[in-house]
Wavefront OBJ file of the C-alpha trace (Angstrom):
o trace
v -3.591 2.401 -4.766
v -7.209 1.671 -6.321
v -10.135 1.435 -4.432
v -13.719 0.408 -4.711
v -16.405 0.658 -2.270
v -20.547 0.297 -1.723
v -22.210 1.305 1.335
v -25.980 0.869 2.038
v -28.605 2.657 4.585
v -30.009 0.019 6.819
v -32.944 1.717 7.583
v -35.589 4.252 5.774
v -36.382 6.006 9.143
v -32.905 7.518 9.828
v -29.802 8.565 7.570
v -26.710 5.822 6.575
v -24.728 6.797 9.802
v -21.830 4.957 7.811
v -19.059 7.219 6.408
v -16.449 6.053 3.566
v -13.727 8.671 2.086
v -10.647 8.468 0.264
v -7.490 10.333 -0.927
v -4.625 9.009 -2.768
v -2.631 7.150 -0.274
v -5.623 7.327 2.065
v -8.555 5.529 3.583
v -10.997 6.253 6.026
v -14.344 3.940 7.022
v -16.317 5.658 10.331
v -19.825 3.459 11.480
v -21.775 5.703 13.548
v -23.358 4.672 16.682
v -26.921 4.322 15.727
v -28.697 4.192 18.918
v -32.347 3.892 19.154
v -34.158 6.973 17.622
v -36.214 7.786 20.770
v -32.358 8.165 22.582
v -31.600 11.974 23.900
v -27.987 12.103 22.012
v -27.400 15.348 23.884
v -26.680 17.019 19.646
v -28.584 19.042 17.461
v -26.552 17.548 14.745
v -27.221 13.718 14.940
v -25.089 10.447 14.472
v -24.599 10.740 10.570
v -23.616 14.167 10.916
v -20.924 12.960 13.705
v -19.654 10.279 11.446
v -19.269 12.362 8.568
v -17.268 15.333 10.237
v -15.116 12.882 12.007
v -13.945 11.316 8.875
v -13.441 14.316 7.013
v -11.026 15.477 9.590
v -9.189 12.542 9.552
v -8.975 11.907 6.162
v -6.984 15.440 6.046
v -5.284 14.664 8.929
v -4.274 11.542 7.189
v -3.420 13.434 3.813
v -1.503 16.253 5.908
v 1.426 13.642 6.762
v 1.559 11.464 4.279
v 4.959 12.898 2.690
v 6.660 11.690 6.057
v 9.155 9.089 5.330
v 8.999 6.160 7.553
v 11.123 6.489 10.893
v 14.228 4.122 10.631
v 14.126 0.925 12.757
v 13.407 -2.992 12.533
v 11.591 -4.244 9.391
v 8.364 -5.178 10.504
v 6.446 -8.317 9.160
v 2.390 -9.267 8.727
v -0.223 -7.989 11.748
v 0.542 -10.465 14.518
v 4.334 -9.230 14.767
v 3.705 -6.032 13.324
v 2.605 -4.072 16.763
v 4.662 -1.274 17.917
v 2.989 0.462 20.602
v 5.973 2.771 21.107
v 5.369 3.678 17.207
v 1.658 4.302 16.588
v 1.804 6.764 13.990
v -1.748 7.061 13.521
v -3.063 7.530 17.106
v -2.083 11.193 17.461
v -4.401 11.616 13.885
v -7.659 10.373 15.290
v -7.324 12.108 18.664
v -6.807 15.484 16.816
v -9.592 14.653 14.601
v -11.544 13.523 17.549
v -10.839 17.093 19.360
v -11.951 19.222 16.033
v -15.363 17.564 15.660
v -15.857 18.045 19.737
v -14.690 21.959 19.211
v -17.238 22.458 16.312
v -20.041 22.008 18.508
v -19.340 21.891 21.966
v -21.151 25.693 22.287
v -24.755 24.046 20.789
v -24.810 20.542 21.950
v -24.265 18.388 25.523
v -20.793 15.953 24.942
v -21.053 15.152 28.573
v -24.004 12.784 28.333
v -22.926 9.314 27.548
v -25.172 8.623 24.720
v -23.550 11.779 22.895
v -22.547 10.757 19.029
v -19.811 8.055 18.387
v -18.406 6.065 16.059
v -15.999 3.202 15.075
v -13.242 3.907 13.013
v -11.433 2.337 9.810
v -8.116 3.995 8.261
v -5.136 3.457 6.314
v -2.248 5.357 5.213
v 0.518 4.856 2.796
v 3.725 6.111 4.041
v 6.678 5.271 2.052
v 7.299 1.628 1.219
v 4.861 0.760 4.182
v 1.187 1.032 5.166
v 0.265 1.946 8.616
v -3.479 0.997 9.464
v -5.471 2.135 12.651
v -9.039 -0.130 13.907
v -11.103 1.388 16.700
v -13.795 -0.142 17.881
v -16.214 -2.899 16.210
v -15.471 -2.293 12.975
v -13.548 -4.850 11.045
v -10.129 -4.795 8.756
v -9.108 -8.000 6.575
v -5.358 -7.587 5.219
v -5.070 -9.619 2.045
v -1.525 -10.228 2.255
v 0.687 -11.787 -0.416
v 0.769 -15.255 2.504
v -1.779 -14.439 5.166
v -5.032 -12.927 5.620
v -5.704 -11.071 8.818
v -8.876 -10.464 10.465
v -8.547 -7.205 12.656
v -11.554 -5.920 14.736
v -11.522 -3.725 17.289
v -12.953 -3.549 21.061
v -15.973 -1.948 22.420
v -14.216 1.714 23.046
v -15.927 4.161 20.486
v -14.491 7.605 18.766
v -16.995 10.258 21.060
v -15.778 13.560 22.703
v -12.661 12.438 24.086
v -9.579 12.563 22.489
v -8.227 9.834 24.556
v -10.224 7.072 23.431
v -7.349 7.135 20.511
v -5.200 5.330 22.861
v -7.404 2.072 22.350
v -7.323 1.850 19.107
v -5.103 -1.451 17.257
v -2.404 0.402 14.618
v 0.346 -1.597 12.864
v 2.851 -1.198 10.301
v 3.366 -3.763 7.197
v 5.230 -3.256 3.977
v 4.022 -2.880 0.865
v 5.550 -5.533 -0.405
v 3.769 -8.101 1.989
v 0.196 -6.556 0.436
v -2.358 -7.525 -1.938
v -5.539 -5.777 -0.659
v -6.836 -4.557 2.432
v -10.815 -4.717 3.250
v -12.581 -2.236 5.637
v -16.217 -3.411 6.658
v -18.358 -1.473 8.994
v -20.198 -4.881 11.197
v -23.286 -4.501 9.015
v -21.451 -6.005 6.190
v -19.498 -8.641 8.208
v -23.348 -10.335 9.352
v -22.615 -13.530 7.541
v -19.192 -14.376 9.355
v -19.617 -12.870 13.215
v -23.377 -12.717 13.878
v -24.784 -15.205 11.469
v -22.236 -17.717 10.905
v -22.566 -18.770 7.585
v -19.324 -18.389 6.321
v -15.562 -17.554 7.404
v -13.338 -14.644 6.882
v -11.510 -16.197 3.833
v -15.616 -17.279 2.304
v -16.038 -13.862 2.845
v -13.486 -12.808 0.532
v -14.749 -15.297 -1.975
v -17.863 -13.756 -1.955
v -16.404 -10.130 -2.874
v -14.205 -11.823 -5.034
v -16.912 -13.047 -6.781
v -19.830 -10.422 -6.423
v -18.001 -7.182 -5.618
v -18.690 -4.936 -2.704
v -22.389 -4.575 -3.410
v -23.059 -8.127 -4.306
v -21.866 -8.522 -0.770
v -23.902 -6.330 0.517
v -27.216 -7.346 -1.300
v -26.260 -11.074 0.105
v -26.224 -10.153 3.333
v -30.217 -8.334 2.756
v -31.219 -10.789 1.089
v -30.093 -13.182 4.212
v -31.099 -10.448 6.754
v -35.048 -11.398 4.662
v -35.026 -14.639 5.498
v -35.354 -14.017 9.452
v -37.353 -10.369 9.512
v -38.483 -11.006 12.622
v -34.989 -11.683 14.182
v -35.510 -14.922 15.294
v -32.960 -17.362 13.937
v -30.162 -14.616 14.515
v -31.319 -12.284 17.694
v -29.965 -8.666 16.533
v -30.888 -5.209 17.602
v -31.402 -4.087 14.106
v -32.676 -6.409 11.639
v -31.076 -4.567 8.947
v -27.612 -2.164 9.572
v -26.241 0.697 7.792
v -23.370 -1.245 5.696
v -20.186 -0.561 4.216
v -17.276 -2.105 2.272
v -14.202 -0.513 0.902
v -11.406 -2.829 -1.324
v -8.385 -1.170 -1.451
v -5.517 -3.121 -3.903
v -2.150 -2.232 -3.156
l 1 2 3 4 5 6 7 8 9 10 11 12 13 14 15 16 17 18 19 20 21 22 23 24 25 26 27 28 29 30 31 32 33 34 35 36 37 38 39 40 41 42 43 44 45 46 47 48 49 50 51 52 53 54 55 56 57 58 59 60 61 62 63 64 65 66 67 68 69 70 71 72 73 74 75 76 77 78 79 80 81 82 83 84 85 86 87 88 89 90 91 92 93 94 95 96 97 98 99 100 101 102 103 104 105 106 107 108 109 110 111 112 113 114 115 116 117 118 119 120 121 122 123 124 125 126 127 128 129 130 131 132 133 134 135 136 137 138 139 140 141 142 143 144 145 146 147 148 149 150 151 152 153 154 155 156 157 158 159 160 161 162 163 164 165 166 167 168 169 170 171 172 173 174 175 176 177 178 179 180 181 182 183 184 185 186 187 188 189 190 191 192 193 194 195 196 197 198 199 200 201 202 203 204 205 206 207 208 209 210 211 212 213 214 215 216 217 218 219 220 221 222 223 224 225 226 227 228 229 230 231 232 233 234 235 236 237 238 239 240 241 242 243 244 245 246 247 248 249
């Protein structure tokens, strides 16, 4: 597994609330919540902070399993026939990660308010001859596969305090074998497909094809320049914290 990645702060008055880590075998992407800087979040810690503790515990949740061999069963095929729901192997991961971050600072900081820190969430895992992949939330995952490409993006359920929210989350199993890459973009680097419209998912792939995760990203700036004031494309942030990880199978 090789992987490449850029990420870029959308904004000079807070932190890049995006997080991007890797292990061999293992991916995570977490977009923090970034809510407007005069919101009472309830922490003492912040958004970034949230996003980067959340994917650190994943990622060695992730890493802690990853000798498991895959569970015996029916060969599973590319993302529309490859949902099990009573084999999410990835769901019990991000709720335990989701419960360590909440322990670490439940004593300083107010989880019940519903503006507390959140995130979306990106991962993969190699397991065997087979990669399992998990999508919460807004977030987006593109599966390059050897016939299909699959756009994947989540709902509008977000990592928080509760370990439940794992339940919502889209997981699926595919084979190595059916891979060529896999692409995890926090929405700040999808712009020119889902809020702009200036391209599709496969143009989109061109583009990194052709530029490479940061030419991406400077394409979509240089785009976000060309309406500062937010009026061709209404948005609630004229730039976003964004983030792009290849990973070639």
């Amino acid at each position: 597994m090789q992987m490449a990645w850029a990420t870029d702060q959308g904004s000079p008055e807070r932190p890049n609330e995006d997080f991007v880590a890797a292990a061999p075998g293992a991916v995570v992407v977490i977009d923090g919540c970034g809510l407007p800087l005069d919101t009472d979040l309830g922490c003492v810690h912040g958004t970034a902070w949230y996003a980067r503790s959340l994917g650190t515990r994943l990622l060695a949740r992730l890493t802690d399993s990853m000798g498991t061999a895959p569970q015996a069963g029916p060969p599973v095929g590319p993302p529309e026939g490859a949902h099990r729901p009573a084999r999410r192997p990835l769901v019990a991961r991000l709720a335990g990660a989701i419960a360590d971050v909440a322990a670490s600072h439940r004593a300083t900081c107010d989880l019940g308010l519903a503006t507390t820190p959140a995130a979306t969430v990106l991962a993969l895992r190699v397991r065997g001859d087979v990669l399992d992949y998990l999508v919460l939330a807004d977030s987006t995952l593109l599966i390059d596969g050897t016939e299909f490409l699959q756009e994947i993006t989540g709902g509008h359920v977000y990592a928080a305090a509760d370990p439940g929210v794992a339940e919502h989350a889209i997981t699926g199993t595919i084979p190595l074998r059916d891979l060529r890459r896999a692409f995890l973009l926090t929405d700040g680097a999808t712009r020119l497909v889902d809020e702009f419209g200036l391209t599709d998912w496969p143009g989109l792939v061109q583009l990194i094809d052709e530029h490479g995760p940061g030419g991406l990203i400077g394409h979509t700036r240089d785009t976000e320049r060309t309406d500062p004031e937010g009026d061709r494309w209404p948005r609630n942030k004229i730039h976003d914290d964004a983030t792009l990880a290849i990973v070639s199978l």
